[in-house]
Each structure stands twice: as structure tokens, then as C-alpha cells.
N, C-alpha and C positions, 0 to 999 in steps of 0.2 A: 492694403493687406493688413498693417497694424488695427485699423479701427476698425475692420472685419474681426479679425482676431478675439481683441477686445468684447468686443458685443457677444464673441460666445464665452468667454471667462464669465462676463457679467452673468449669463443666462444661467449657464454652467454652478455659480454658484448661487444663485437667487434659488435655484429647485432642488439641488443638494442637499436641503436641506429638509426634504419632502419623501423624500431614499429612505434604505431601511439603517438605521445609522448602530455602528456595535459597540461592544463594550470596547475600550482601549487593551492594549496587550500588556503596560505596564499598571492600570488598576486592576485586570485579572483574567490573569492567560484562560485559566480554564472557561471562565463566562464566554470572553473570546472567541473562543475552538466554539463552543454552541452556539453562541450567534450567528455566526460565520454561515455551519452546516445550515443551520435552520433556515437563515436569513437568504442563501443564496443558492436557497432552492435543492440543496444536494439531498437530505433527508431529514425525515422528522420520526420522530416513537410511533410506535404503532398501538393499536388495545391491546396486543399481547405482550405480556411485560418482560423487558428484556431486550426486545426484539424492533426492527427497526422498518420504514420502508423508503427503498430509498426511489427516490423523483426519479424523474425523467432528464433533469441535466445531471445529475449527480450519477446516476446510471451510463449516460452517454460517455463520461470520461471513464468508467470503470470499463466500457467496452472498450475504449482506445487502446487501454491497456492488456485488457485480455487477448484483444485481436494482436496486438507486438506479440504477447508473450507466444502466444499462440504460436504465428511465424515462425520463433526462436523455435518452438520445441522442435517442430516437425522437420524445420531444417537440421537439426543434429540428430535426427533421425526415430522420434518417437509420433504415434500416433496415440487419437483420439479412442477410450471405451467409457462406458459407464456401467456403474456396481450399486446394487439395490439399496435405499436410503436405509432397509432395516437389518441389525446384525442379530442372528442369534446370541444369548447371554451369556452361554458359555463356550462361546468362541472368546471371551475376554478371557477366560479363566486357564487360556492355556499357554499363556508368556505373562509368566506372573510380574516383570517389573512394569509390562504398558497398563496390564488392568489396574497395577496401585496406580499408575499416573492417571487417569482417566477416571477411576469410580469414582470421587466426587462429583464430576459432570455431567454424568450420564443422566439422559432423558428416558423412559424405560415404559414401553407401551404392553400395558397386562390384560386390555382387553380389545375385544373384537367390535361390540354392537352396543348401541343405546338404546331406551325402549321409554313409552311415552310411564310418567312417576305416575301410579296407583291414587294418588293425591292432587294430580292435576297440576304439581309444578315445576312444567317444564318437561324435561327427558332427565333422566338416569343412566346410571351405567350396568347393564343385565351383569346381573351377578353368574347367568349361567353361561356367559361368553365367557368364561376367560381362558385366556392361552396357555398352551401345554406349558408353552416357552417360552417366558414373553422376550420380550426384542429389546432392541438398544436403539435407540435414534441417530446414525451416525455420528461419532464426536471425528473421527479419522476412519480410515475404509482400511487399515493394512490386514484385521483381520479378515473380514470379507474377501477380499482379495489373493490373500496366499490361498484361504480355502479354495478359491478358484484354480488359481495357479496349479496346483496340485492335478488338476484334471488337463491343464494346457501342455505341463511341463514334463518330460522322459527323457530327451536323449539332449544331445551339447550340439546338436543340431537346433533344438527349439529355443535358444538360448543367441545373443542375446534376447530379452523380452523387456521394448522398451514404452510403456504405457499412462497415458495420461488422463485425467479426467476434469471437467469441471460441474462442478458439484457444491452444493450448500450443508453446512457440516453445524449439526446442535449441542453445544457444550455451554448447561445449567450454569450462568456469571449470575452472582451476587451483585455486584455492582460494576454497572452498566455506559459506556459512553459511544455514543454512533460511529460507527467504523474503529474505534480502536479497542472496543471492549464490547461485547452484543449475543446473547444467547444464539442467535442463529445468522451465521453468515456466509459471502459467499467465497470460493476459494477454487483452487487449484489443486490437485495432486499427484505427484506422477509416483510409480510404483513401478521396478525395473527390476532383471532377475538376470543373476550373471552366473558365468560358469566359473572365476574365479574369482580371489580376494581383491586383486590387481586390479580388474578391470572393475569392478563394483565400485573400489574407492576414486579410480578414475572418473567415473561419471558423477560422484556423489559432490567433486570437485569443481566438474565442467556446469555442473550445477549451478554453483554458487557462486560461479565467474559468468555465467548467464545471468544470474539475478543483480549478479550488480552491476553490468554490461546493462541490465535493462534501468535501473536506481539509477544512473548515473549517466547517460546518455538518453535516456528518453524523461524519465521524472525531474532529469539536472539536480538528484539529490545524491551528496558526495558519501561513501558508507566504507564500514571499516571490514574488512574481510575477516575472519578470526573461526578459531574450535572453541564451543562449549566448555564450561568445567562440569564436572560429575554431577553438581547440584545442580546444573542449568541445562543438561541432557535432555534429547528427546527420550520418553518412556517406550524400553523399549529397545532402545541403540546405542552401537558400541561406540560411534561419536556422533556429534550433531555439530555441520558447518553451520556458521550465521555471517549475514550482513547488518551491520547495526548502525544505523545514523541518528542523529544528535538533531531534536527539534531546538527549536529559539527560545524554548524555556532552560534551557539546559538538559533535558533529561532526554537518555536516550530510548531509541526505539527498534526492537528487533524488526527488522521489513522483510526475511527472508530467510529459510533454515534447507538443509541438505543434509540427511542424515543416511549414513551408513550401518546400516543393521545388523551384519555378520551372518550370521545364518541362524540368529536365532529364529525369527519365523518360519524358516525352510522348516526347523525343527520342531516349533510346534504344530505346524497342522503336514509334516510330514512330507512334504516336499522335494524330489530327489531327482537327479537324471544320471541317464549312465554315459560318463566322459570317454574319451576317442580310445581311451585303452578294456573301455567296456565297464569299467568299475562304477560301480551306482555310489554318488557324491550327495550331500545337500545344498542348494543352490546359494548363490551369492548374493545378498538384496541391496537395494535402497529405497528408500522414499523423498519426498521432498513437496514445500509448499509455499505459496505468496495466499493473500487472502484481501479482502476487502479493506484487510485493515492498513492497504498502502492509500488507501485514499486518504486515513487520517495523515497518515505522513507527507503527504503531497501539498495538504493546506499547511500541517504545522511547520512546513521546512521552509517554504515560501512567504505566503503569505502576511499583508501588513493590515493597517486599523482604517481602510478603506476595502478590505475587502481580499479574497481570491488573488492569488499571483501564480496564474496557470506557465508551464512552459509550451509553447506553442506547439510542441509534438503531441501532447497529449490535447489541447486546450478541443472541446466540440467544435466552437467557433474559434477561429485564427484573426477572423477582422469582420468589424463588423462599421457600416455607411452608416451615419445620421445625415438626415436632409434638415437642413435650417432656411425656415422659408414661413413668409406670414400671408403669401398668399395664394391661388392653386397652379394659375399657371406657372410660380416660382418653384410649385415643388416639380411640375410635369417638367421645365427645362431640367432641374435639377435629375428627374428621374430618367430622363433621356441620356445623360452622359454617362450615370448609374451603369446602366444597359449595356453603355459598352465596356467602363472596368470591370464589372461582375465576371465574364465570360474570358477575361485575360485571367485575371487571379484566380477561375479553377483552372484553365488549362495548367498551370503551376504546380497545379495538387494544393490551392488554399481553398480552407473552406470559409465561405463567405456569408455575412447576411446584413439583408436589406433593411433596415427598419425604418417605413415610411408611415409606422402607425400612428395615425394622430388623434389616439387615446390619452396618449403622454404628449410633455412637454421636450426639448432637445435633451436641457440641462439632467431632468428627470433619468432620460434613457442612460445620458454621459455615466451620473452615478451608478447606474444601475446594470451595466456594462463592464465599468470598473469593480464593483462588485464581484459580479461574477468571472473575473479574472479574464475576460478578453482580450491577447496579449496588443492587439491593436484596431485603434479607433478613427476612421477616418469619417469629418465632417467639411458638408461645400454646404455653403449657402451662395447668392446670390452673386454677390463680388468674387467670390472663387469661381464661377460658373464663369463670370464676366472676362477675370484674369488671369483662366485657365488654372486652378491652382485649385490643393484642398489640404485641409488641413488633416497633419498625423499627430495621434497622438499615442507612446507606445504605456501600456499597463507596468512594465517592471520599473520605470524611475519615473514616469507620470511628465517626463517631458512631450511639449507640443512644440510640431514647426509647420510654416506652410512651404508646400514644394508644388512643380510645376503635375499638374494631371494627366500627364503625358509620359510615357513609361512607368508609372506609378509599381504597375504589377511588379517591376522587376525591383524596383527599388524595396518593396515590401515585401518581397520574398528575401532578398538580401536582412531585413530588419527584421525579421522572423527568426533566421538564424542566429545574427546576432543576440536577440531576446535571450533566447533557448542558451546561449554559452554564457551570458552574462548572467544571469541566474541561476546556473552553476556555480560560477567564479564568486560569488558573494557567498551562497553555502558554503563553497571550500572553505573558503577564508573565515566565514563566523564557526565553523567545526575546526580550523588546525589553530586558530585562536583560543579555543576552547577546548583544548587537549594538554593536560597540565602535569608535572611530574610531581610525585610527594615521595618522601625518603625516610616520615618517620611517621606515628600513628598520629601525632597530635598535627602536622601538616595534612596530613588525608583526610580527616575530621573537616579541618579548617575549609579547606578546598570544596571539599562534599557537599557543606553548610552552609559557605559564602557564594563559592562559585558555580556550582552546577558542574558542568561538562562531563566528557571524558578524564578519568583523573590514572595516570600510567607508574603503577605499584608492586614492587615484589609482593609475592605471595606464597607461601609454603608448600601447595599441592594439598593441605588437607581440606578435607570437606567439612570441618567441626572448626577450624577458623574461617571460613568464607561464611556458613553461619554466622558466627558470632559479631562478624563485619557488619553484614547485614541487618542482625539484629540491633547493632547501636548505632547504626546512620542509615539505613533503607537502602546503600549502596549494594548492588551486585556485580559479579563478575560478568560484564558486558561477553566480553569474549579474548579467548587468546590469539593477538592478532598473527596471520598466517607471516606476516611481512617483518614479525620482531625477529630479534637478532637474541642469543645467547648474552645474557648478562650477569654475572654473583651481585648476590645482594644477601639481603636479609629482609625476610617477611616486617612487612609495617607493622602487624599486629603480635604475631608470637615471637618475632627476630631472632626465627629460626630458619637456618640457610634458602636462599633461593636462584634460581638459574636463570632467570629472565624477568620481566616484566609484563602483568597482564592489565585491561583496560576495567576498571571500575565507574558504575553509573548509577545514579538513582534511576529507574527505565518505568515508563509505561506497561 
């Protein structure tokens, strides 16, 4: 079994080095994060700028994730509608703090028809099409949506109203990176209408312990629960919850918001029902959203300078067979045993694949498996055929053994689970590593500059020092963690009184 072993290390690295091979993480995270996407197939730029497409495996794990989250909603009681990709324009214009959040992003279509250029180059745009009113290109749906509501909504019978969509949302980015930054991506959003304060903020809560319920048991990425400050608000709401975890460069990443609206939108597009004592109210909202952009968090939380480090709940593939074999009937023995593990590991719920192509070479696939974050690899050749045995090797710490091919399924379902928590337990540990106190402004600096992380700070409550923070280290107010405690202090920057401690980050 040693010099079976052997033989595939040898092959293993003689072709490894024929793989798509990346930039390292400590010469340069961000080359890194592009490699990675590009390299392992999840997406690449499209011709329209900005804008991305993403693959077929790269897509595959965004469904794993949609399909969980999906689960979630319905079972806490919301269903599926969908709301027309185009907004009228001055539906922005009637809650004046979302349209200032939003006019710089907006994508704005002013006409209807093209017609062949009088000059022969090409098509034009008919100057006599154009729109009474032109549109807005979805950046968020709340407008569209209350407008609806408004015809849904009367009595405290129709109430709750608890509604989701998935949907692709266009918001004009200057500068662009695949899934964490993209003119047009895809997403989430749910939009709910309550008959009181109470219950609005209740769910805007159940929200954001859903989102991190999902971060943290299915992504295995550990995230910090927290409220907005004023400057880091959704446009629009009277708070904004967030989950925000900490990629391995140090900076953090918002993965998840739950905002509570108040009734301003009831009020602007007029919105009202009449409560159990008859009296006509404005209704209670929320909204809430995840978006494609947990795919960039899922590679930056994990993943090493071999590639992808999927957790197995999400991973397309769970395990995938190499056959090591030089000649044909060594692969048919091989694929006959194949035959019978395959059909144990799905009865399991793993999904499995065969790769018997011999386009590639073993070593070739081995890299290129690990690559693409396959939490486990099992390869027989010849002598494991012989001595009942195959070899495992798991993707999160790249250790191999050989074990008996006989219960395999169950031992790999067992080492599945384990994958998925140990790859958690390492995120925890490199985020509460990386969660650091400072006490004075030249410590918070220091920390900001040297160390990256989470850095945990009095702060004053104004919004003209959180500016100013900002402006001389790029840090922001991650969020104010739901889990702190009442503390006096004194603001790092004006050392003027404070009551607690909030979480400071350079972020994505």
C-alpha cells in the first residue's frame, strides 16, 4: 500500500504542474481572488463592462445556496412573487433619502426602438421613440413594490404580507471585481408589510439570524451580528441589520443586511389598512437582501494558493473517483467496483462523480479537483483494487490515507461532516484572532495600518467623526455588534464620552 501510495504522490506531482497554477495570497490577495474565479471556472468579464457571466460551476454552487436560502424563507413563512425589472422615475422621487442613496447608480432607459443610421452605420437610436417617462433599471424593487402593495393592502386581515423574490438588480459600479463588486448581479429580496412596529422589527431580526444561521452553518463562515451607524444605513431605513465577516486579507465584508423601514414607504406611495378597531394606519415594512456577492466571501473566507476550499454543504461535487490504471482492463476492474461505491454515496445524499476521462492524466485531474475545491478525493488503482483499499484524500488540510473499500460510503459521509465543521473552526479562530481592542486614536491607526481585522472602539455617535475616521485610514463602522455590552469610554478620535464599543474595518 506504501509504494502504491507513492506512485500516486510521484504522478500527482509530475502533472501539477501542467494545472492552472495562481498567484500566491501573500504576493497579492487581490491577483489571488482573480485567479482563483477565473481559473476555476466560477466566472469571467463579459463584453459588457462591468458586468460578469458566470459559468456553469460557479453558478452550480450559487444554486446550492439559493435553494438552502430558499428553504429558510418558506419555512418561516414567506413565499415566492416577482416585480417588473423597470421602475418608473419618479417613483424614486417620492422618499427622498433612498433616491439620494441610489441616483448615482441608476441605469435609466429613455428610449423604446432602434432604426437602421441614414448612413449605413449600423442602427441608431430613433430619436422619435422616446419615453414619456423613462424608467430606471432595477438598482432595489422597494419602490415598485409598495406601489403594488398599495392595491394588495386594506384591512389588518391582509397583513401579515410576507414576500420574496429572486431577481437581478443594476447598480452603475465604477470599479468592478466578479461577485464582490459588478454592475449587474444576482440576488435576493424579500419585502414584508406589517400591521405593527413590533412585529416589523421582529422579523427584520429573524432576518438576520436567518442570514447568519445560513453564513455559518452552511458557508462555515463565522460573522458578527450588529446595527448600522447613520452613515452605513440602508437609503431609505430607519435601521439597517448587517452580518459582516472578516476575509483572510484582513478586511471585512458585509454578507448580509435586514432593514427596517418604518413606514416611511407606506407613506410615500400611500399605503394604509384599516386596524381591528377600524382606524385606517400606515403599514409597517421591511426589506432585506444576500446577493451573489456571498460567492466572493465563500472563496475569500476559505480558500488557499492551491485553489477553492469549498464546505461540503455547498461544494456541486462532495467526492469525486480518479481510476489510476495504465492499462484497459485495469480501468474496467477498477470501474466495476466504482459501480458499486457510486450508488452507496448517493443513497447518503453525496453527490459524486466518476472521472474515468482519459483526456487527462490522474495527477492532472488530482490538481484540478483540488482546485476547484472538492472537499474529497478518492483514488484505486490497481493494488487497492487487489487489497481492497482506496485511497482518501480530504481538500481542507490536503491530508491522504488509504482505508479498507468496504464501508467507505459511511466513513465519507462521516468525513464530509467533519470537513464542513473544521472549516468553520479555522475561520472562527483566524476572525476572534483578528478582532483587536484600541483605546486611543494613535493605537486604532496602528492596528488599522499593521493589522487589518476587526479593530473594537469607542465611538461618539456622530456622524462627522465616523467621517473623519474614515477619511484618514479608510476604516468604517463595520457595525454595532448586537452581542456588546454597555461600556463608558471615550471616542478614539474626538474623546468625547462613549457608551459602548463598536466594530471598525477597512471592508470591501
Amino acid at each position: 500500500m506504501r509504494k502504491n501510495q507513492l506512485n500516486k504522490s510521484k504522478i500527482y506531482t509530475k502533472d501539477k504542474e501542467m494545472a492552472k497554477e495562481l498567484t500566491s495570497r501573500s504576493e497579492n490577495y487581490s491577483q489571488w481572488y482573480l485567479d482563483l474565479v477565473l481559473k476555476a471556472d466560477l466566472a469571467e468579464n463579459s463584453a459588457v463592462r462591468g458586468c460578469m457571466v458566470i459559468k456553469p460551476y460557479g453558478y452550480a454552487i450559487w444554486e446550492k445556496m439559493q435553494a438552502q436560502l430558499d428553504k429558510m424563507f418558506k419555512d418561516t413563512g414567506h413565499v415566492n412573487a416577482y416585480f417588473p425589472l423597470f421602475i418608473p422615475k419618479s417613483f424614486f422621487s417620492r422618499e427622498a433619502a433612498h433616491v439620494e442613496g441610489f441616483a448615482k447608480e441608476c441605469a435609466v432607459v429613455t428610449h423604446y426602438r432602434l432604426k437602421n443610421d441614414p448612413d449605413g452605420k449600423g442602427v441608431v437610436i430613433d430619436p422619435d421613440a422616446r419615453l414619456e417617462e423613462e424608467l430606471v433599471i432595477r438598482p432595489t424593487s422597494e419602490t415598485i413594490i409598495w406601489n403594488t402593495y398599495r392595491n394588495w393592502i386594506q384591512s389588518h386581515r391582509d397583513l401579515p404580507l410576507l414576500i420574496n423574490q429572486w431577481a437581478n438588480v443594476v447598480r452603475w459600479e465604477m470599479r468592478t471585481r466578479l461577485f464582490l463588486r459588478t454592475a449587474e448581479f444576482l440576488w435576493q429580496e424579500g419585502h414584508t408589510a406589517h400591521s405593527t412596529r413590533e412585529e416589523a422589527i421582529e422579523e427584520t431580526v429573524k432576518i438576520i439570524n436567518l442570514y447568519a444561521e445560513f453564513a455559518e452553518k452552511w458557508m462555515a463562515m463565522p460573522v458578527v451580528k450588529g446595527v448600522k451607524s447613520e452613515n452605513e444605513r440602508f437609503a431609505g431605513a430607519v435601521d439597517t441589520y448587517t452580518i459582516e465577516a472578516l476575509m483572510q486579507d484582513g478586511k471585512a465584508l458585509q454578507s448580509g443586511t435586514s432593514h427596517f423601514l418604518g413606514q416611511n414607504f407606506a407613506k410615500a406611495f400611500d399605503v394604509l389598512f384599516t386596524n381591528k378597531e377600524g382606524v385606517q394606519e400606515y403599514v409597517w415594512a421591511t426589506s432585506w437582501g444576500v446577493s451573489t456577492r456571498l460567492m466572493g466571501a465563500l472563496i475569500m473566507a476559505h480558500s488557499d494558493d492551491n485553489g477553492l476550499v469549498l464546505p461540503p454543504k455547498l461544494a456541486p461535487i462532495q467526492v469525486v473517483i480518479v481510476p489510476i490504471y495504465k492499462k484497459m482492463e485495469e480501468l474496467a476492474a477498477i470501474s466495476a467496483k466504482v459501480d458499486e461505491i457510486i450508488p452507496k454515496l448517493k443513497a447518503r445524499g453525496i453527490t459524486v462523480k466518476y472521472d474515468d476521462n482519459d483526456n487527462r492524466k490522474p495527477g492532472w485531474k488530482f490538481a484540478e479537483y483540488e482546485l476547484k475545491g472538492v472537499p474529497v478525493r478518492l483514488a484505486m488503482g490497481p493494488r487497492d483494487l487487489a487489497n481492497g483499499t482506496v485511497e482518501v484524500a480530504r481538500r481542507d488540510t490536503l491530508e491522504k490515507q488509504n482505508l479498507p473499500v468496504e464501508n467507505i460510503d459511511e466513513y465519507v459521509e462521516i468525513l464530509l461532516g467533519e470537513i464542513q465543521e473544521n472549516i468553520f473552526r479555522k475561520a472562527l479562530s483566524f476572525r476572534d484572532e483578528n478582532i483587536r481592542k484600541a483605546d486611543t486614536w494613535e493605537e486604532f491607526k496602528q492596528l488599522i495600518n499593521e493589522k487589518g481585522g476587526f479593530v473594537s472602539a469607542h465611538w461618539d455617535g456622530s456622524a462627522e467623526t465616523e467621517q473623519r475616521i474614515k477619511e484618514e485610514t479608510k476604516a468604517t463602522i463595520r457595525c454595532i455588534p448586537l452581542d456588546g455590552e454597555e461600556e463608558a469610554g471615550q471616542c478614539i478620535f474626538s474623546g468625547n464620552p462613549s457608551s459602548r464599543r463598536v466594530l471598525f474595518a477597512v471592508a470591501y
